[in-house]
N, CA, C and O atoms as a GROMACS GRO file, in nm:
protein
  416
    1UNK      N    1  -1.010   0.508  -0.806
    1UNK     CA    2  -0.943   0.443  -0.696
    1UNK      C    3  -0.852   0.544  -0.627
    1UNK      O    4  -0.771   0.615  -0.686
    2UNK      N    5  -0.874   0.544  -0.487
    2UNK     CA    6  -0.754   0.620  -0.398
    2UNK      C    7  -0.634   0.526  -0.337
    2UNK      O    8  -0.666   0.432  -0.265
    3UNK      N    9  -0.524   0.546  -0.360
    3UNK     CA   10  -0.425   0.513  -0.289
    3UNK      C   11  -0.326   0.616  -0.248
    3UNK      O   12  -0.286   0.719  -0.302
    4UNK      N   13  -0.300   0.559  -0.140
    4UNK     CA   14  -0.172   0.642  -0.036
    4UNK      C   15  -0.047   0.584  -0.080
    4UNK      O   16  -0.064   0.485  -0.152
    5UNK      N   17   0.079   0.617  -0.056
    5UNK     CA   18   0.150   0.561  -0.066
    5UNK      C   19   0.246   0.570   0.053
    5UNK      O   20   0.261   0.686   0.091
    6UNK      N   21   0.317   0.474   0.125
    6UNK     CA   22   0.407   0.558   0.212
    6UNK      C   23   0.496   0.501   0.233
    6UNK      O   24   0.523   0.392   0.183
    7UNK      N   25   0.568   0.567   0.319
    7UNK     CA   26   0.761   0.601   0.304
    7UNK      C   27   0.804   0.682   0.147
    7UNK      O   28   0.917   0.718   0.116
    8UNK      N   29   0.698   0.696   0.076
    8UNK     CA   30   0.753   0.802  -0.024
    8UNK      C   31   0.880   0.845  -0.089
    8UNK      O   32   0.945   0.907  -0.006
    9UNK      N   33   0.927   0.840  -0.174
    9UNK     CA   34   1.087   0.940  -0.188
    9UNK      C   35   1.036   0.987  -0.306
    9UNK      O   36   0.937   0.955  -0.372
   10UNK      N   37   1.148   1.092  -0.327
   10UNK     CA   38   1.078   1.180  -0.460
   10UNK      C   39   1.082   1.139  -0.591
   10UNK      O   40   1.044   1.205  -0.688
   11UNK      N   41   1.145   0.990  -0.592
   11UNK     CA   42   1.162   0.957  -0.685
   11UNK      C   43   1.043   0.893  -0.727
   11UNK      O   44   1.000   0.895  -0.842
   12UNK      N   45   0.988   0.832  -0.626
   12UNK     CA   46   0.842   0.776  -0.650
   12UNK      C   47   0.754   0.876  -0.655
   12UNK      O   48   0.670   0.834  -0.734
   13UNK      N   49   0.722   0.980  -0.622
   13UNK     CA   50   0.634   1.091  -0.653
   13UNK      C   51   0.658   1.142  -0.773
   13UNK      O   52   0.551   1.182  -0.820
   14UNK      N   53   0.766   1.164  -0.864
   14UNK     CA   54   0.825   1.184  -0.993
   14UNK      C   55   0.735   1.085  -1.049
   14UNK      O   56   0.621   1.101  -1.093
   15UNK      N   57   0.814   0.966  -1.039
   15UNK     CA   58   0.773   0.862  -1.148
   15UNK      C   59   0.620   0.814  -1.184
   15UNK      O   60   0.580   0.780  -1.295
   16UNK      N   61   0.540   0.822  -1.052
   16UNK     CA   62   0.419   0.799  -1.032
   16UNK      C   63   0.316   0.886  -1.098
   16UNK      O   64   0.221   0.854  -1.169
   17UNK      N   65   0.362   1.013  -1.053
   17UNK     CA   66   0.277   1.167  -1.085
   17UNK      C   67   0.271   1.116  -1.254
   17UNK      O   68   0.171   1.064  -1.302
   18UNK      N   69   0.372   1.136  -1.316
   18UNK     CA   70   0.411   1.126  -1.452
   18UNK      C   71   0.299   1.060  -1.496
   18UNK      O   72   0.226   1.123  -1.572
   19UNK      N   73   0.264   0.932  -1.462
   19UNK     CA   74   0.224   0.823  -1.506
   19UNK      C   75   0.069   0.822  -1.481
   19UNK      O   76  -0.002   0.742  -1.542
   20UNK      N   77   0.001   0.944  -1.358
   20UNK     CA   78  -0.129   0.992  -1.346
   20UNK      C   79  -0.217   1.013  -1.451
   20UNK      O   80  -0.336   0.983  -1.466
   21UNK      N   81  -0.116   1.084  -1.537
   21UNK     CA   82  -0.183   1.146  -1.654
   21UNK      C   83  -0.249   1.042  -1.715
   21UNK      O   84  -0.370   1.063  -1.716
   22UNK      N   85  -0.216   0.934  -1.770
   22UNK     CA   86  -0.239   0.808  -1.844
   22UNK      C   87  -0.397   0.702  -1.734
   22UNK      O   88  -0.450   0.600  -1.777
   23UNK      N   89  -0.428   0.760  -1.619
   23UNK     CA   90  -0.548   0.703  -1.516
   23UNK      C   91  -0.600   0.797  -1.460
   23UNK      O   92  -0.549   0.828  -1.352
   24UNK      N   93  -0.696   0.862  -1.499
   24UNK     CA   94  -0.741   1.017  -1.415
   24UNK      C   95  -0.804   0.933  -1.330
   24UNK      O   96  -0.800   0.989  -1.221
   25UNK      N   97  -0.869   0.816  -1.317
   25UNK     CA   98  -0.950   0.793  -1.215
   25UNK      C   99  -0.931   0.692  -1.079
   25UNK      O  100  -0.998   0.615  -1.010
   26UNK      N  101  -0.762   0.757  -1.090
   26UNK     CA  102  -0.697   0.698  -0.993
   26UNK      C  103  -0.610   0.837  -0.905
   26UNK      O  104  -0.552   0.927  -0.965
   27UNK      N  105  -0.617   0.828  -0.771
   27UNK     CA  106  -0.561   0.984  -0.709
   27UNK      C  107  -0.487   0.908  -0.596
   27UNK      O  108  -0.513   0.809  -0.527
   28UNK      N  109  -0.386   0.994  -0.604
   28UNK     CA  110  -0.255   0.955  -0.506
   28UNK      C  111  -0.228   1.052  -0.418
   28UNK      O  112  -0.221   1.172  -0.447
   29UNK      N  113  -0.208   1.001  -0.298
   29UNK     CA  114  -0.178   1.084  -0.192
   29UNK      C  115  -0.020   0.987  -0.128
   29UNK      O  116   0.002   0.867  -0.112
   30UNK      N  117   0.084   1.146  -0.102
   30UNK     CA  118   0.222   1.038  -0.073
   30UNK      C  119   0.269   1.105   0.038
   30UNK      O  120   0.254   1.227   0.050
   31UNK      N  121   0.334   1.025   0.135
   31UNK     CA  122   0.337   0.992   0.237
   31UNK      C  123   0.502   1.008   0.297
   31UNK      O  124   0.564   0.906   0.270
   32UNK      N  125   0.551   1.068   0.340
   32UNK     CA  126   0.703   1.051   0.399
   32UNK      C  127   0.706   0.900   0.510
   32UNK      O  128   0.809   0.833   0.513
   33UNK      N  129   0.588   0.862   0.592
   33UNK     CA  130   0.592   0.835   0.658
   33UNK      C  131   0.585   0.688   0.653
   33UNK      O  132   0.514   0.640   0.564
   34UNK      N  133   0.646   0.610   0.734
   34UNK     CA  134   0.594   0.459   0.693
   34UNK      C  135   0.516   0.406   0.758
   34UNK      O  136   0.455   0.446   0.857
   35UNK      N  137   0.512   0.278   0.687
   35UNK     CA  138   0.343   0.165   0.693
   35UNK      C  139   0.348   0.140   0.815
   35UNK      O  140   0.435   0.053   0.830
   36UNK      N  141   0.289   0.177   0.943
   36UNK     CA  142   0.290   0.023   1.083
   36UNK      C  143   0.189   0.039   1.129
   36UNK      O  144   0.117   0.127   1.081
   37UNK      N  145   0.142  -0.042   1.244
   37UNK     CA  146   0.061  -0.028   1.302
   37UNK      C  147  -0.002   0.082   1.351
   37UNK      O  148  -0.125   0.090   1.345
   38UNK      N  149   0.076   0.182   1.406
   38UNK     CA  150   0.034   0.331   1.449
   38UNK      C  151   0.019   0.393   1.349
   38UNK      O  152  -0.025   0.505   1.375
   39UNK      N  153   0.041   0.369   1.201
   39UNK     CA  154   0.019   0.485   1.085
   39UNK      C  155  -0.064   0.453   1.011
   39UNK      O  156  -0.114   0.548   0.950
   40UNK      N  157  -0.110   0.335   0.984
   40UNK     CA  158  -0.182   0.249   0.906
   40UNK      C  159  -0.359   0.326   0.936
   40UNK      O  160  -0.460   0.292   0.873
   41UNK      N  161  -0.354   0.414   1.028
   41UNK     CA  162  -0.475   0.486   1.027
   41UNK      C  163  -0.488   0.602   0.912
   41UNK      O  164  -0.582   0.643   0.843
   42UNK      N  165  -0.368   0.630   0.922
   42UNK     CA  166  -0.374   0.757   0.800
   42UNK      C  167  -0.458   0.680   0.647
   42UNK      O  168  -0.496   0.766   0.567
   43UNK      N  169  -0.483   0.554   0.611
   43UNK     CA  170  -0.524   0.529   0.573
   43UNK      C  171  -0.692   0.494   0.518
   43UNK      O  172  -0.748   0.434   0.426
   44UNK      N  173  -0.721   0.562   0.619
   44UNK     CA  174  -0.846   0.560   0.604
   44UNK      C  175  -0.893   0.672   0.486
   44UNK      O  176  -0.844   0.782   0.463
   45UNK      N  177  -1.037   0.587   0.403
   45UNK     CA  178  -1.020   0.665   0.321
   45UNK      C  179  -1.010   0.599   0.200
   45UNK      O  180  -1.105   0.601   0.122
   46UNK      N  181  -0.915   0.546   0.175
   46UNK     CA  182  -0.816   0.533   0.072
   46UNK      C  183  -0.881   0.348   0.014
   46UNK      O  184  -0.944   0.292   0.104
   47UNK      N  185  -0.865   0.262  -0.124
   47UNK     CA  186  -0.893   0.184  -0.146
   47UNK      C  187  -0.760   0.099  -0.166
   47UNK      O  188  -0.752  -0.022  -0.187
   48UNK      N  189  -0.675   0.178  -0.155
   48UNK     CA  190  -0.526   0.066  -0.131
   48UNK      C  191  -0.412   0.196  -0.073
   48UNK      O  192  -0.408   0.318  -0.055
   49UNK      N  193  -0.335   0.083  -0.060
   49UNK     CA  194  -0.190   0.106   0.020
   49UNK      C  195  -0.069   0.082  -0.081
   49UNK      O  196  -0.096   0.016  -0.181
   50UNK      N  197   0.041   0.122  -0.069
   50UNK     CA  198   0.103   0.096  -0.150
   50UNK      C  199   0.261   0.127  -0.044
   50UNK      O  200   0.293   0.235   0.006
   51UNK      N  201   0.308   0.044  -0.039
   51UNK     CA  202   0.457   0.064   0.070
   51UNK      C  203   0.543  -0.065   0.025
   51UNK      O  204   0.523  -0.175  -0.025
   52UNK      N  205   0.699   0.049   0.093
   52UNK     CA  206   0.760   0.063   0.033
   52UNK      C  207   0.830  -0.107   0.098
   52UNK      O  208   0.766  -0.140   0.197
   53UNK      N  209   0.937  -0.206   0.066
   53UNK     CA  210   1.040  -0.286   0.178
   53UNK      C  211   0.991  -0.259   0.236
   53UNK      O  212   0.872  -0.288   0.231
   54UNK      N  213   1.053  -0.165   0.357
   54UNK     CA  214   1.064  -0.141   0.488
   54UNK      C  215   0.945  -0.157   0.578
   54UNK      O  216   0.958  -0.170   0.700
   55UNK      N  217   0.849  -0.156   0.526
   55UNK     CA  218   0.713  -0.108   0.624
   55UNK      C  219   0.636  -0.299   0.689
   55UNK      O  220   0.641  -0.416   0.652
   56UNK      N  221   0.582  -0.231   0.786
   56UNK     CA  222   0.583  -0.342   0.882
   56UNK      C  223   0.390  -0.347   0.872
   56UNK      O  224   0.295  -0.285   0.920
   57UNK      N  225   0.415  -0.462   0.777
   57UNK     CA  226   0.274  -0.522   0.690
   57UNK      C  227   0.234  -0.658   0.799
   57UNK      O  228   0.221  -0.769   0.749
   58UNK      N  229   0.217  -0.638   0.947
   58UNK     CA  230   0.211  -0.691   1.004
   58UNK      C  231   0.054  -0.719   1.036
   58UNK      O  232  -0.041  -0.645   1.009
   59UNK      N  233   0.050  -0.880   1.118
   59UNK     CA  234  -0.110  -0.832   1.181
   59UNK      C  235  -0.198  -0.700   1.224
   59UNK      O  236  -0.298  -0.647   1.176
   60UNK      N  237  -0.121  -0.673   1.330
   60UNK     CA  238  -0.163  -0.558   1.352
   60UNK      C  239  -0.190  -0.416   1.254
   60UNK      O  240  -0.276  -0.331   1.278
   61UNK      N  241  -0.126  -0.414   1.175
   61UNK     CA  242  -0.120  -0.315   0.994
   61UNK      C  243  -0.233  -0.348   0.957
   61UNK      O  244  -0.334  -0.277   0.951
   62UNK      N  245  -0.217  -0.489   0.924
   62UNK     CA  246  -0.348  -0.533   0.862
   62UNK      C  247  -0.435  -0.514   0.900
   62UNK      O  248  -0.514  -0.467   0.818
   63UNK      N  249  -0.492  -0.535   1.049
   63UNK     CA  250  -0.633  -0.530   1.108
   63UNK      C  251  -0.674  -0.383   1.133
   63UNK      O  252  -0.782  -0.341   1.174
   64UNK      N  253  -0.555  -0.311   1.096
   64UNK     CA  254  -0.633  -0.164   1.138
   64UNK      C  255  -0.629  -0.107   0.972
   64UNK      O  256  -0.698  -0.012   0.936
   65UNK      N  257  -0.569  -0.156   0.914
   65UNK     CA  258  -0.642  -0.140   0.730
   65UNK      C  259  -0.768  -0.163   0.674
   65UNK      O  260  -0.837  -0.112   0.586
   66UNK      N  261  -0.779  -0.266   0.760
   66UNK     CA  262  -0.854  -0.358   0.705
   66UNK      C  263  -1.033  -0.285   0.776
   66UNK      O  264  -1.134  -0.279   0.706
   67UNK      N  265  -1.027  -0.247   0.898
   67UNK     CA  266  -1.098  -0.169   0.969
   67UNK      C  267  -1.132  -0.047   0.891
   67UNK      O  268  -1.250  -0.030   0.863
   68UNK      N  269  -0.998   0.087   0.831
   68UNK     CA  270  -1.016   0.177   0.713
   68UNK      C  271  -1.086   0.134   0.596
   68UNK      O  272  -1.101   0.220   0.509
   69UNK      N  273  -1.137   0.007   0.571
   69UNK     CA  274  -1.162   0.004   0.435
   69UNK      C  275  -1.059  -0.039   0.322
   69UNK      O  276  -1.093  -0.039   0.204
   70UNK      N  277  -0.941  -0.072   0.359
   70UNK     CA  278  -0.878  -0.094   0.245
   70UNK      C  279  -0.839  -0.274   0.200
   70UNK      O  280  -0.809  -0.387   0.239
   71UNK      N  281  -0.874  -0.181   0.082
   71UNK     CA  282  -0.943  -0.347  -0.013
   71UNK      C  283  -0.812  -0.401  -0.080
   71UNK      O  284  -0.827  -0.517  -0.119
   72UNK      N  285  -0.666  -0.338  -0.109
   72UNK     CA  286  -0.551  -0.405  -0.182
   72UNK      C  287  -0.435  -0.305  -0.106
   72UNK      O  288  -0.453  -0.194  -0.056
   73UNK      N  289  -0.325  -0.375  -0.116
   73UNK     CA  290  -0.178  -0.380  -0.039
   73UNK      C  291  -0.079  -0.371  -0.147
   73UNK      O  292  -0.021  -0.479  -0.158
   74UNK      N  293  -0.041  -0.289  -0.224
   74UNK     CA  294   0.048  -0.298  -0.302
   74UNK      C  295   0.212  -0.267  -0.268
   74UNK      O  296   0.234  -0.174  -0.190
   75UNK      N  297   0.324  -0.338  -0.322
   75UNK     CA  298   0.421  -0.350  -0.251
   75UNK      C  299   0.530  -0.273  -0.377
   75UNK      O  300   0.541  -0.319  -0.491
   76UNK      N  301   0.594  -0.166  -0.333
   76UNK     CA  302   0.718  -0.145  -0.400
   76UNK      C  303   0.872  -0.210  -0.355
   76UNK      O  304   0.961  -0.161  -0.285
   77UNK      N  305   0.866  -0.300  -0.403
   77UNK     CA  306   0.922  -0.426  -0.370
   77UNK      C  307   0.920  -0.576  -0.404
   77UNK      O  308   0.812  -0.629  -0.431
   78UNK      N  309   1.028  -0.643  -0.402
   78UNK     CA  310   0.993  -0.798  -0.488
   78UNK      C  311   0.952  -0.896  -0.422
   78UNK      O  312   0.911  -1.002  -0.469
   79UNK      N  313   0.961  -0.869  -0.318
   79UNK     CA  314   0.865  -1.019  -0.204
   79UNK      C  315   0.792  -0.951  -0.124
   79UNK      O  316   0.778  -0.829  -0.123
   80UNK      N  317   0.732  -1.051  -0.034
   80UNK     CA  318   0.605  -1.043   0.079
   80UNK      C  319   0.635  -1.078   0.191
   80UNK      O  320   0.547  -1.104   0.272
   81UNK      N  321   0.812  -1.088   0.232
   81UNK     CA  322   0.842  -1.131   0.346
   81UNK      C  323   0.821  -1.050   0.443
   81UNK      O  324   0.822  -1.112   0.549
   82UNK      N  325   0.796  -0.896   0.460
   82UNK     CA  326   0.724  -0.794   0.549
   82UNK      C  327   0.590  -0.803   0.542
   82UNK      O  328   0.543  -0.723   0.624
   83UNK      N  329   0.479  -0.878   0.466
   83UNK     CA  330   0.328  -0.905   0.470
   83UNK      C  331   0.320  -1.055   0.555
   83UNK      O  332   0.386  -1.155   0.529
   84UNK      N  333   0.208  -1.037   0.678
   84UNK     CA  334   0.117  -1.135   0.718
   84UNK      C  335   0.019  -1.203   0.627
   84UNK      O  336  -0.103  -1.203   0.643
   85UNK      N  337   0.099  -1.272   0.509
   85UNK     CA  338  -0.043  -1.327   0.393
   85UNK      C  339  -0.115  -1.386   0.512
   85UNK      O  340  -0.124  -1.303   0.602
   86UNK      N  341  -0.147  -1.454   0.529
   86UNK     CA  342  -0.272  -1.503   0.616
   86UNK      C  343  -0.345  -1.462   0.688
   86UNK      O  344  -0.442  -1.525   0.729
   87UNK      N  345  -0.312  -1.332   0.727
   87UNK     CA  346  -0.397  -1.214   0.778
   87UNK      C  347  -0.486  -1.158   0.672
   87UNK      O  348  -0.609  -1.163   0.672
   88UNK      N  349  -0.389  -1.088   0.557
   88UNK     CA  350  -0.467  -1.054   0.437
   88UNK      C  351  -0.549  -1.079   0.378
   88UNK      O  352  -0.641  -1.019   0.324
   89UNK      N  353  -0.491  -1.252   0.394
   89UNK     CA  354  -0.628  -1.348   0.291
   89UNK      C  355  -0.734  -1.342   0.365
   89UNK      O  356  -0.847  -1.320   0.322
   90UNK      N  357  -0.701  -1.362   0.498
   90UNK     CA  358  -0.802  -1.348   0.625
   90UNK      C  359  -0.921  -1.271   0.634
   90UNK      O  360  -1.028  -1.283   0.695
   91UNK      N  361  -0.873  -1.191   0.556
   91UNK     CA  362  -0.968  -1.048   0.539
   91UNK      C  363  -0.991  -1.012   0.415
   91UNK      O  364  -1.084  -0.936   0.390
   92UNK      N  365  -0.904  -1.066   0.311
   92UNK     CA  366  -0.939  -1.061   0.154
   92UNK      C  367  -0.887  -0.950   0.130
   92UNK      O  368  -0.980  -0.882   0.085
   93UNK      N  369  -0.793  -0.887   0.131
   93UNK     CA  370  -0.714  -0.796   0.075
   93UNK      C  371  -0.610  -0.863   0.024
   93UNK      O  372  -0.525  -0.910   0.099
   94UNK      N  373  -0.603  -0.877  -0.109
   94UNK     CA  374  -0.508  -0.878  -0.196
   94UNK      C  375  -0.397  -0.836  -0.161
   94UNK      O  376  -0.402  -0.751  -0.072
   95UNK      N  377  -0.278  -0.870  -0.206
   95UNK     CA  378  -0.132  -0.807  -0.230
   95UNK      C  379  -0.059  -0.839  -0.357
   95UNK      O  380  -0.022  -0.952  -0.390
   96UNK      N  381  -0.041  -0.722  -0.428
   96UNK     CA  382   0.004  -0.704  -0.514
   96UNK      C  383   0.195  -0.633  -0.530
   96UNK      O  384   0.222  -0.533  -0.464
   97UNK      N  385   0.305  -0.697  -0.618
   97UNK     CA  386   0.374  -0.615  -0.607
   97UNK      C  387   0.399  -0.533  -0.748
   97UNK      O  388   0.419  -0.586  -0.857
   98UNK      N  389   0.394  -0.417  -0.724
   98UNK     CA  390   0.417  -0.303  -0.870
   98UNK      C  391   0.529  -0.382  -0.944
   98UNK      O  392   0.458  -0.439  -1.026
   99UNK      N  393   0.628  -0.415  -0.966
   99UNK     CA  394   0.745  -0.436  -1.056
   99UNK      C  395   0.736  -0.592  -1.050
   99UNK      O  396   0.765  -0.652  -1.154
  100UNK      N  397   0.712  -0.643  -0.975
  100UNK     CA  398   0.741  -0.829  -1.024
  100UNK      C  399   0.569  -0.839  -1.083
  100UNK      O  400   0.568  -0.908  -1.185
  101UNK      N  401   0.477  -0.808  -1.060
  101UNK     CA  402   0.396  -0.866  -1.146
  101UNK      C  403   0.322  -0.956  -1.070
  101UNK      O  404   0.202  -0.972  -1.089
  102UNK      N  405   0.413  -1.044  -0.947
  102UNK     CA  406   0.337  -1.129  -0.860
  102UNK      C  407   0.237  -1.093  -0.740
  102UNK      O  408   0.249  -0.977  -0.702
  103UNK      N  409   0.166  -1.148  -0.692
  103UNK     CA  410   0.092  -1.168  -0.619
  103UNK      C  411   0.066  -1.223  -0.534
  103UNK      O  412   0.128  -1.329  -0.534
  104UNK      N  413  -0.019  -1.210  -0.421
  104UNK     CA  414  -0.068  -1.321  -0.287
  104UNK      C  415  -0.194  -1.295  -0.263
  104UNK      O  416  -0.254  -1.357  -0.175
   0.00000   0.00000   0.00000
């Protein structure tokens, strides 16, 4: 599996890298930049997303993800109030968040 990650800090490239070792058949590419509509191309490629709060998981995000190929939305973060679920489901990309465990 490929995932991007973006808005990035080094703390997440630390913690993440670390944790590579334990899934070789997962490759990360990280990102300074954040999730929106205009960036959400850099994604192509890739079988998920992974962003941070801040990023704007909007229709428009979605439909040009969703266009790249990407099949899951993972959130560093505890809610989905920056995700269009009904876009997602719309298109069947999952959303997942890393630390709560929950889902949409």
């Amino acid at each position: 599996m490929k995932i991007i990650f973006f808005d990035s800090k080094s703390y997440d490239k630390e913690s993440f890298t670390k944790e590579l070792v334990n899934y070789p058949d997962i490759e990360v590419k990280f990102l300074k930049t954040e999730l929106t509509p205009f960036t959400a191309e850099l994604a192509h490629g890739y079988d998920a997303v992974c962003a941070f709060v801040s990023a704007d998981i909007s229709n428009d995000t979605i439909e040009v993800l969703n266009m790249c190929g990407v099949k899951l939305i993972l959130l560093r973060c505890a809610g989905f109030n920056n995700v269009e679920m009904e876009t997602a489901r719309r298109f069947g990309i999952p959303c997942s968040g890393l630390f709560s465990g929950s889902s949409c």
